[in-house]
N, C-alpha and C positions, 0 to 999 in steps of 0.2 A: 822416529820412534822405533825402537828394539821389539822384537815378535814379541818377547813375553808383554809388553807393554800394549802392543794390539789387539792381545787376546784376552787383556783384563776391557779393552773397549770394549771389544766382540760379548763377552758376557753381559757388559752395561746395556747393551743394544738388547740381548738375548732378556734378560728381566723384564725387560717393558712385556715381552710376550709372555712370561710369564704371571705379570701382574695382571697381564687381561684372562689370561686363564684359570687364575682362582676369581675373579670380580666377575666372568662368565657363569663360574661356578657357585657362586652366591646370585648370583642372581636367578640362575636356573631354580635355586634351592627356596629364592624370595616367591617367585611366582606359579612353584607348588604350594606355598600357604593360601593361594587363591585371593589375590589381593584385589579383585576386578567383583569379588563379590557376589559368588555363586553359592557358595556355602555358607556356615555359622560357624562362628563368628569373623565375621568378615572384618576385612581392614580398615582398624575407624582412621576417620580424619580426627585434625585437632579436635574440630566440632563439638566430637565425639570422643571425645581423648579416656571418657570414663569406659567405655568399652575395652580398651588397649588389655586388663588384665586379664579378661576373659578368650584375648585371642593368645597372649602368651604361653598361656598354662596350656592350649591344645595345639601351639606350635613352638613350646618349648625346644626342643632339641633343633628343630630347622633355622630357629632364632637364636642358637647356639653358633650351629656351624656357620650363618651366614657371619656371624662378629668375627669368628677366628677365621674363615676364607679373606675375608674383608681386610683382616687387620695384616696378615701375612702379605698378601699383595700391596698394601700400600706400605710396607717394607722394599720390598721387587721395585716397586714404583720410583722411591727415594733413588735406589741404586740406578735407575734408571734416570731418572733425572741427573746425575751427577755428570754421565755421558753426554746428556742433552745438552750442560752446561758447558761443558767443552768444546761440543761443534760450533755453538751461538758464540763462544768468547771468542772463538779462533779466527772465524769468519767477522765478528765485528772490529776485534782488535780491541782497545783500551779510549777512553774507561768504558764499553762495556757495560750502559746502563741499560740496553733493550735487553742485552743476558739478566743482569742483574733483577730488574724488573719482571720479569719473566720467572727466577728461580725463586723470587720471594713471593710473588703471586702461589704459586704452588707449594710450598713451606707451607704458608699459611693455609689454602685448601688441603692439606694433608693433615697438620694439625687439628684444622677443625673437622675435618672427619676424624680420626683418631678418635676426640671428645665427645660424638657423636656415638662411637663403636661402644667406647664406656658406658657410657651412659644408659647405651641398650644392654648389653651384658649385665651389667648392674638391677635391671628389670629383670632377668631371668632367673637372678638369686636369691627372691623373695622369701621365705620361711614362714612367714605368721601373715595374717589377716592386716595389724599396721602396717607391715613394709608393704602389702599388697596395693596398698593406698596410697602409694608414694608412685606407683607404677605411671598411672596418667600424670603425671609432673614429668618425670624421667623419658616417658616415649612422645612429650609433646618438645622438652628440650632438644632430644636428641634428633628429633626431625628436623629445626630448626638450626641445630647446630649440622646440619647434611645441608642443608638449603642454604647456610651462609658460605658451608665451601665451597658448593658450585659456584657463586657470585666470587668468591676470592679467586676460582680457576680462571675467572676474564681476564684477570690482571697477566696471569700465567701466560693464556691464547694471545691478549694481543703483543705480549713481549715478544714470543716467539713470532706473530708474522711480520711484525715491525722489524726485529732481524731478518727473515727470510727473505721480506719483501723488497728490502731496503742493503742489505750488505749479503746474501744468497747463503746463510748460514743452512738452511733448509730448501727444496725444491717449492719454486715459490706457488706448485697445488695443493701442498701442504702448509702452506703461509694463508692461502686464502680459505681452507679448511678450518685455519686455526681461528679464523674470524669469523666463520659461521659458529663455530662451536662457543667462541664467546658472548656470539648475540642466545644460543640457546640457554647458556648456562647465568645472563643478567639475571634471568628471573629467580636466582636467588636471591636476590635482593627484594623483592616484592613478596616473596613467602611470607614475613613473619605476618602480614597483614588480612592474611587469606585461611580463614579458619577450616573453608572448604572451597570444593568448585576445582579448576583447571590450576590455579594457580598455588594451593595447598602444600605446604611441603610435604608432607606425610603421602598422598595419593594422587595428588595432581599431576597432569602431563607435562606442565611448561612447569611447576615448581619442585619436582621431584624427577621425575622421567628422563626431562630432554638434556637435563644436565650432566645424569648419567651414562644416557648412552650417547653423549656426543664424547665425554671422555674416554669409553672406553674404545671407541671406534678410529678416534684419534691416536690417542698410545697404542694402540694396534699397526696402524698404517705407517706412523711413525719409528717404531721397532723395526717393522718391514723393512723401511727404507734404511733405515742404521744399518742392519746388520748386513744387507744387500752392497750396501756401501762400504760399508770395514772391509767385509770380503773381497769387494776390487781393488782396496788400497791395498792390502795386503799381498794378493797374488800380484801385482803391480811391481811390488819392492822386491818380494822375492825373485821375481825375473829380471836378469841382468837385462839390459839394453843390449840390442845386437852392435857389432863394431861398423862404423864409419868406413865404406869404403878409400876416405881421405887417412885416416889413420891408419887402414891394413896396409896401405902403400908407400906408407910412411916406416911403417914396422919392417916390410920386407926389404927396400933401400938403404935400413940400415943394416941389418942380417947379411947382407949382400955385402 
């Protein structure tokens, strides 16, 4: 691979860090609306889905910027993955179904987050008193559409340690990382059933939470290691190999 070609990896590597720093930065932005429930109006669960317009209209603007933090990093992310896809194909070789399996597990948890980010944005541009009413519809979906892409990201974690683990596309602490984070992020699957409690997509730990921050802690670590890694391939290639003392002896008997 030609420099310029290493240093379009090196920035695929560099996004993922970026994608954790606006999803740091929504998140921060999430947990000054006080979602733990100290103040008024606090973060309903589904349960309570009819309360959701009452906390909008006083965290309007934070429930702004968290959709457009949100939605720009899981741009960062896409770019990122496409790097991801490359280490996992190269290391596996063809066909290449733990890549494959892995890239569309994530496809799909980006998408359905994407639909999730609409849907809450779309809450925040209410006007009259009906669309206001439409709000619990919208922030009960769009929870639920977050809770199905954490469950679509398992497919994503175990592609990836089924490659690391099995053909060393990834360091395989990152292969077994990748399977904890998929046992956190199952329980998007159990969300839609869970109106409240632990398991709620909207404010639960295991249906909301663990999913979250096991992805961002991962595309964090995982970035690390990329671009730590491009970096050594790189100064690697740029530095000739020193001469063969069998070769300089060779060189000078003929000179001679």
């Amino acid at each position: 691979m030609n420099s310029k070609g290493r240093q379009w990896e090196q920035m695929g590597a560099a996004s993922g860090l970026f994608a954790v720093l606006l999803f740091v930065a929504a998140a921060i932005i999430f947990l000054n609306t006080d979602p733990s429930g100290g103040n008024t109006p606090r973060l309903p669960n589904i349960a309570n889905a009819e309360a959701a317009p009452a906390f909008f209209a006083t965290h309007l603007n934070g429930i702004r910027a968290q959709v457009m933090l949100n939605g720009i990093g899981s741009v960062f992310f896409l770019w990122f993955l496409g790097t991801m896809w490359t280490v996992l194909r190269g290391a596996e070789g063809d066909p290449a179904r733990g890549s494959v399996i892995a890239t569309a597990g994530a496809l799909v948890g980006t998408a359905l987050t994407l639909v999730g980010l609409v849907l809450t944005g779309t809450s925040t541009m209410v006007t009259s008193l009906p669309q206001a009413e439409t709000v619990p519809t919208l922030y009960s979906a769009a929870a639920l559409s977050f809770a199905f892409a954490g469950g679509a990201f398992t497919i994503f974690y175990l592609g990836v340690a089924e490659v690391s683990l099995r053909a060393g596309g990834l360091p395989k602490w990152l292969g077994w990382l990748a399977l904890l984070a998929a046992v956190a992020s199952v329980f998007g699957f159990v969300a839609p059933y869970a109106q409240s409690g632990i398991f709620n997509p909207a404010t639960g730990g295991l249906g909301f939470y663990s999913h979250y921050i096991a992805f961002v802690v991962w595309v964090l670590l995982a970035s690390v290691w990329l671009g730590i890694a491009q970096h050594r391939n790189r100064k690697a290639t740029a530095s000739p190999p020193p001469a063969s003392p069998t070769s300089t002896t060779a060189t000078e008997g003929a000179a001679s």
